[in-house]
C-alpha positions as CSV (number, residue, x, y, z in Angstrom):
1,X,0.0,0.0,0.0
2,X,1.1,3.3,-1.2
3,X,0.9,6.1,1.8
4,X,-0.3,9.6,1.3
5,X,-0.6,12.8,3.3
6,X,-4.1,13.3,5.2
7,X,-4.5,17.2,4.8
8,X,-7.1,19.6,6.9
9,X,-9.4,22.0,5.3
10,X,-6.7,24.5,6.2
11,X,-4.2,23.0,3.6
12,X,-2.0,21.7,6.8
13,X,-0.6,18.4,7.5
14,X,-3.2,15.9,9.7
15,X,-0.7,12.4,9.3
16,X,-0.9,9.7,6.6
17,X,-3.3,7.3,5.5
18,X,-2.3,4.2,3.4
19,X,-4.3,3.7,0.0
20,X,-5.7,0.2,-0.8
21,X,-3.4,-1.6,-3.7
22,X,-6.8,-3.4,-5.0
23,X,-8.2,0.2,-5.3
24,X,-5.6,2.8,-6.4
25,X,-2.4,0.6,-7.2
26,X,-3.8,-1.4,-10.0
27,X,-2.4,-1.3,-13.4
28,X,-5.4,1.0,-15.7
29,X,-6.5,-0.9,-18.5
30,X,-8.1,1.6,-20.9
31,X,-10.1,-0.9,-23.2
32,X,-12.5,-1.7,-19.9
33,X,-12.4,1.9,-19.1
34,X,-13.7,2.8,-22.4
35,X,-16.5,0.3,-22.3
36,X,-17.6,0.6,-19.3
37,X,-18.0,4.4,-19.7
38,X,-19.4,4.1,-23.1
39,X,-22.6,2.1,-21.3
40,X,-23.0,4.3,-18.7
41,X,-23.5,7.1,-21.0
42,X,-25.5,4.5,-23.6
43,X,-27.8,4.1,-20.3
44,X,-28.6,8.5,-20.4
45,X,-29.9,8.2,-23.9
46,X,-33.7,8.6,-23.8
47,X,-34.3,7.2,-26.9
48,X,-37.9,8.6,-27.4
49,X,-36.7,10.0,-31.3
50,X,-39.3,8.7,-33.6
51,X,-40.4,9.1,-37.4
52,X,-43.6,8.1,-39.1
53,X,-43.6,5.5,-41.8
54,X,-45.9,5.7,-45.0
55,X,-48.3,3.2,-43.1
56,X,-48.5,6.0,-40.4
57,X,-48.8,8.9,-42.6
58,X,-52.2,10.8,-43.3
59,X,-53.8,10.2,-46.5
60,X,-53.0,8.1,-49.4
61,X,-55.6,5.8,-49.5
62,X,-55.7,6.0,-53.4
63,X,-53.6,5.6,-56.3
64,X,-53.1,9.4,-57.5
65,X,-53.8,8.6,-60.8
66,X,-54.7,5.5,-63.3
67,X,-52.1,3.2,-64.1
68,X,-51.1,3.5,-67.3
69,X,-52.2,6.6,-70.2
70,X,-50.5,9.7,-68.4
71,X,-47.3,9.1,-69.1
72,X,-45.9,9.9,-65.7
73,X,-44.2,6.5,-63.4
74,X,-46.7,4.6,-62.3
75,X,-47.7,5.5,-58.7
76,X,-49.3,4.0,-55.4
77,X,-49.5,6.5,-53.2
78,X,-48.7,10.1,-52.5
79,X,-47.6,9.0,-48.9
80,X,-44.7,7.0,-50.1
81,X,-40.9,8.6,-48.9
82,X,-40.4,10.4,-52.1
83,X,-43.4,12.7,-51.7
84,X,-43.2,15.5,-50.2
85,X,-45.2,14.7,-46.7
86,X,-44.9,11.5,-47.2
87,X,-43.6,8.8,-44.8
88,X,-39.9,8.3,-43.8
89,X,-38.3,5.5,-45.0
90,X,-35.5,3.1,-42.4
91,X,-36.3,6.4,-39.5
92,X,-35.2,6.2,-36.4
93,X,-38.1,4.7,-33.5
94,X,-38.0,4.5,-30.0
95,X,-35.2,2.2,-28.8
96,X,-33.0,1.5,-25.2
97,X,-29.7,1.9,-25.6
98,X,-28.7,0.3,-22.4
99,X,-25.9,-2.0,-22.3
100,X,-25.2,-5.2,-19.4
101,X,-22.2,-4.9,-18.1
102,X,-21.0,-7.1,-15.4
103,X,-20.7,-5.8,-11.9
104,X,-16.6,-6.6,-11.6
105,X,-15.6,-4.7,-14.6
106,X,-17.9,-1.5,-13.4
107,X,-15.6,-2.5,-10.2
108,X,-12.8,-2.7,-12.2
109,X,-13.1,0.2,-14.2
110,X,-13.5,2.8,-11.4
111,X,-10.3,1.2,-9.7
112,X,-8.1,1.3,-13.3
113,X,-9.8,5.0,-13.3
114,X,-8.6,6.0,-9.5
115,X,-5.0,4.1,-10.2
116,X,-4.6,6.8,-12.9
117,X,-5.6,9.9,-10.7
118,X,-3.4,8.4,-7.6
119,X,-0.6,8.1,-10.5
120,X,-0.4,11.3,-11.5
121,X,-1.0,12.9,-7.5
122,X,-4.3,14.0,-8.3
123,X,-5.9,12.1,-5.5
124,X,-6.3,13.9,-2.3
125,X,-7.4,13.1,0.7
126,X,-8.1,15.5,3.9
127,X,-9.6,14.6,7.7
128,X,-12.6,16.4,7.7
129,X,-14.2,19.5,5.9
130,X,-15.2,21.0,9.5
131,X,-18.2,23.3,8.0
132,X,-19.8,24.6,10.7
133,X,-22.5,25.9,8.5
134,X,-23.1,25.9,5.0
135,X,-20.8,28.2,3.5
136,X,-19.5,29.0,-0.2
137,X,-16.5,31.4,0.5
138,X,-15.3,28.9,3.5
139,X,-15.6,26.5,0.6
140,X,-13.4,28.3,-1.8
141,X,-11.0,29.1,0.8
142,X,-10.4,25.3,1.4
143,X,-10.1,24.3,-2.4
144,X,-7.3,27.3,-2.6
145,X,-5.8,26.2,0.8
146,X,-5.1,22.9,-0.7
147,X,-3.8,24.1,-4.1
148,X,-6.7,22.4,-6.3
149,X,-7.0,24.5,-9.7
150,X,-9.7,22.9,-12.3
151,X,-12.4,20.6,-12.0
152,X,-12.8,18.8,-8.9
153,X,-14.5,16.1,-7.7
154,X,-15.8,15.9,-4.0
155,X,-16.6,13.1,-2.6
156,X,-18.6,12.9,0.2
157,X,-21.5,11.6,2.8
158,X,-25.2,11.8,1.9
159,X,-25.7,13.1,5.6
160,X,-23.2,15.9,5.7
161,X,-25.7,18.4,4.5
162,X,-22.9,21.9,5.4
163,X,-20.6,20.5,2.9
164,X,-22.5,19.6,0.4
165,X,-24.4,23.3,0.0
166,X,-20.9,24.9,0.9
167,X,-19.9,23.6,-2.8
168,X,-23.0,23.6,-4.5
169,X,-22.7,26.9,-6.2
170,X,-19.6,26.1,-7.3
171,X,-19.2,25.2,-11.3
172,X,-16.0,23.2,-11.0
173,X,-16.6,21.4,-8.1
174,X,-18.5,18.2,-8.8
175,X,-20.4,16.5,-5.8
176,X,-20.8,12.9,-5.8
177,X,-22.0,10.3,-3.0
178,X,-19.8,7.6,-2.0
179,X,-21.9,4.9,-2.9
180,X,-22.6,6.7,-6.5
181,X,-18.6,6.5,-7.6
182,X,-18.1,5.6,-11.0
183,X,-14.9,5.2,-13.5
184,X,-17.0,8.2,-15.8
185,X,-17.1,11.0,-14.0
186,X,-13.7,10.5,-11.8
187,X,-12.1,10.8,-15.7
188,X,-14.0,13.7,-16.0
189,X,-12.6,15.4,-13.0
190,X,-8.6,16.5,-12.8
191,X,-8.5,16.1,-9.3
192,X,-10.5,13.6,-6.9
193,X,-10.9,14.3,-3.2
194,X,-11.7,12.1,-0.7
195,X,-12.5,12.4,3.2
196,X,-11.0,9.5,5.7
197,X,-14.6,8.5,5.9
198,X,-15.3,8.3,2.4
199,X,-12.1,6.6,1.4
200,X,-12.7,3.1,-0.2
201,X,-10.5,0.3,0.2
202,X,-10.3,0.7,3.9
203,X,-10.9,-2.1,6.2
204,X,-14.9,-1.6,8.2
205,X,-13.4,-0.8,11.3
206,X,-10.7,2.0,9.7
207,X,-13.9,3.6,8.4
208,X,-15.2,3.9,11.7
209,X,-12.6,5.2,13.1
210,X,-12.7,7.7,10.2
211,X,-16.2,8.7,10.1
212,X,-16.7,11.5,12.1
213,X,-19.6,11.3,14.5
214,X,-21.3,14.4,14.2
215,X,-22.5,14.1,10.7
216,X,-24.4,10.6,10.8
217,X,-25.3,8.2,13.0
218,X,-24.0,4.6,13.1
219,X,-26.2,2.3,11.1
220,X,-26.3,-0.3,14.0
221,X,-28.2,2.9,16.2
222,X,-30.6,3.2,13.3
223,X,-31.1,-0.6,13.2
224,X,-31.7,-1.3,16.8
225,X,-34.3,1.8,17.1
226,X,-35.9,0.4,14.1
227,X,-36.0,-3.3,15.7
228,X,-39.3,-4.9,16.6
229,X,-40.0,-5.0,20.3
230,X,-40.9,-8.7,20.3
231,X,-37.8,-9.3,19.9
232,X,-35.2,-11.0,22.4
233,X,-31.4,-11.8,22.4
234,X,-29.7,-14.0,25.2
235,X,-27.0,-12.6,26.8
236,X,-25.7,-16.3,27.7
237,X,-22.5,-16.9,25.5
238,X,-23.3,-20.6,23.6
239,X,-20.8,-22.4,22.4
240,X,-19.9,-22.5,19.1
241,X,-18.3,-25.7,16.2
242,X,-16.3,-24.4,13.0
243,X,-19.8,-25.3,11.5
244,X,-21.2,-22.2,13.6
245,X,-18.9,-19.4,12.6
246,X,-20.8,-18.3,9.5
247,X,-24.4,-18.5,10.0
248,X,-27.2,-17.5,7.3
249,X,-28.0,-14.6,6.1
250,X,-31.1,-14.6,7.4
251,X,-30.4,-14.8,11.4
252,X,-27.8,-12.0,10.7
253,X,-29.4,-9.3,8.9
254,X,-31.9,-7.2,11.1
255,X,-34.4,-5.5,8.5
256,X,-36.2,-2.1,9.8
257,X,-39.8,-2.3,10.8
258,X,-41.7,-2.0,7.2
259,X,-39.0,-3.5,5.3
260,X,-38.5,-6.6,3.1
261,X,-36.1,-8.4,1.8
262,X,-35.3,-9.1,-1.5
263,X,-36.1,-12.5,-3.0
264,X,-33.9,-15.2,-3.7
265,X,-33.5,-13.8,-7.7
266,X,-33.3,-10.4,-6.4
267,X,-36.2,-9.2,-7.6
268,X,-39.0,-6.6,-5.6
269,X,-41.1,-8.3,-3.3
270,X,-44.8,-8.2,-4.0
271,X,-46.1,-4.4,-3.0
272,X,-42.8,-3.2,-2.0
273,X,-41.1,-1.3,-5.0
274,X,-38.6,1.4,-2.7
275,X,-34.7,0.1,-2.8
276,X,-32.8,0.7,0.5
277,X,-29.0,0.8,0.3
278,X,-27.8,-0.1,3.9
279,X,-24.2,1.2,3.1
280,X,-25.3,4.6,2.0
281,X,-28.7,4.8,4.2
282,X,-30.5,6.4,1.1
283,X,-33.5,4.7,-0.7
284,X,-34.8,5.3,-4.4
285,X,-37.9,5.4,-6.0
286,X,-38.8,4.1,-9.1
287,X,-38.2,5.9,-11.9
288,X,-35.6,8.3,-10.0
289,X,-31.8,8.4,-11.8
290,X,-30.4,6.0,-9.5
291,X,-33.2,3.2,-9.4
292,X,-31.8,1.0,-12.0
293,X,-28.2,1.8,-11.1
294,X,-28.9,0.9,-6.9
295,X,-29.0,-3.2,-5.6
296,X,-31.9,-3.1,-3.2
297,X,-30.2,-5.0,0.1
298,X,-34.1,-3.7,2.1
299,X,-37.2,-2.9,0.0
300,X,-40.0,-0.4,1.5
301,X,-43.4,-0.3,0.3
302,X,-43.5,3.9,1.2
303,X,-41.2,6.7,1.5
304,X,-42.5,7.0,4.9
305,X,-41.8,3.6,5.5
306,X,-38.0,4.1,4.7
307,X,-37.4,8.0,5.8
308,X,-38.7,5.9,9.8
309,X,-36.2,3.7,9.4
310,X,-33.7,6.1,9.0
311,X,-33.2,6.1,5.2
312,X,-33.0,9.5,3.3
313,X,-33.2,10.7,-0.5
314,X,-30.1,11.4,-2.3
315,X,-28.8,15.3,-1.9
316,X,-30.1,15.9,-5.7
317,X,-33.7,14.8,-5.0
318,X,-34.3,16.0,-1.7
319,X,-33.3,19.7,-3.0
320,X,-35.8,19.6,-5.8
321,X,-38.3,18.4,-3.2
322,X,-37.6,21.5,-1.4
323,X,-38.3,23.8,-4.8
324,X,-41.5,21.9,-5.1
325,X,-43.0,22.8,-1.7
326,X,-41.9,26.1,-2.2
């Protein structure tokens, strides 16, 4: 593991931090970067374009004129492509453009992608942004303070609401979730900085260490408000065989009150069509940007099912929320 200087929003010296090999040490392969990216932005198309053909045309129903005598090419229809009005011949029609690509090369990808940025020193990682309150100038203090110049991207927690609209307003500054990292838009940026808590590669119990507390609480305090009441756990140790150590997934995972899990092929279970990412504590709706993009590990059946059990909207769509009931 390669180390690198942790900085404070200050530009100062906070220690080191090793990066993960697996994460920013591997060797970029371009031809999977290029793919990948090319079916993430296959995925934006709409793909609504449409053309009428001569069977959808108006009129037409009758041959313009007889068959044979006028000395003109014989003729069907005055709907046919070479009329003027008439239908379009091999148009485009509504289509998807998506393209399957498998979960390790989007992995893959965005690690080939931060391998390039660590390569070059354009990865940076400080201890905390330490906004008190949202504010723009304190923002663009701290992005001089640590010597960024051009596009940035910020990478940071869904909770930390002060950092987020400190660097809202700014055009170079790209904001981007932890759990929404992808190989596209960390080539689009020059420089890439991280937090301690939004680091990847670092072991679980780094991260806590990392995270600080005041921006979001732990995810085993929103599970065990959220558990039922019925429930009990014994406090007597039991003994455990090697057979023991890993138990299912099912007497492990603790799902909120109003949740369900997914099914055995991972699809929706009947009536509940909200996804719930545990790592990120945000959920999506359907038809929201994310939906398709986001592996439901909880499904709710309401918004107010998943806001109770400590689940929030991504930044983007809780601020147009906020326009709307305005």
């Amino acid at each position: 593991m390669a180390n690198i200087t942790v900085k404070t929003a200050a530009g100062k010296d906070a220690g080191s931090i090793e990066l993960a090999d697996a994460v920013f040490g591997v060797q970029p392969n371009v031809p999977l970067m290029h793919q990948v990216v090319t079916a993430q932005l296959a995925a934006r198309r709409s793909g609504t374009q449409s053309t009428k053909t001569r069977a959808e045309v108006s009129g037409g129903g009758r041959k313009p004129f007889k068959q044979k005598g006028t000395g003109n090419a014989r003729q069907g229809s005055i709907r046919s492509p070479h009329y003027s009005g008439g239908g379009v011949a091999l148009g485009p029609k509504p289509r998807k453009y998506d393209q399957k690509t498998p979960k390790k090369m989007i992995k893959a990808a965005l690690a080939s992608a931060l391998s390039d940025r660590a390569a070059e020193g354009k990865v940076l990682v400080i201890d905390d942004w330490g906004f008190d309150a949202p504010k723009t100038k304190q923002a663009i203090a701290a992005l001089g303070a640590l010597g960024i110049d051009g596009r940035a991207l910020v990478v940071v927690e869904p909770s930390d609401t002060n950092t987020i609209k400190s660097f809202l307003n700014l055009p170079e500054v790209q904001l981007i979730e932890r759990s929404e990292l992808n190989a596209y838009d960390v080539l689009c940026n020059d420089v890439i900085v991280f937090t301690t808590a939004t680091l990847p590669g670092l072991s679980g119990a780094d991260q806590v260490a990392a995270k600080p507390a005041q921006h979001a609480p732990a995810r085993q305090t929103l599970l065990a408000a959220d558990e039922p009441k019925d429930v009990t756990v014994e406090d007597a140790p039991v003994e455990t065989t090697d057979a023991d150590e890993t138990p299912d997934a099912d007497e492990t995972t603790d799902l909120p009150a109003g949740a369900a899990a997914p099914t055995e092929d991972g699809s929706a279970p009947e009536g509940f069509e909200i996804k719930g990412n545990a790592d990120s504590m945000l959920y999506h709706v359907p038809g929201s940007r994310f939906y398709d993009q986001t592996v439901a590990e909880v499904w709710f059946a309401t918004a107010d099912d998943a806001e109770a059990a400590g689940y929030q909207l991504p930044p983007s769509q809780r601020d147009d929320d906020e326009e709307d009931s305005k």
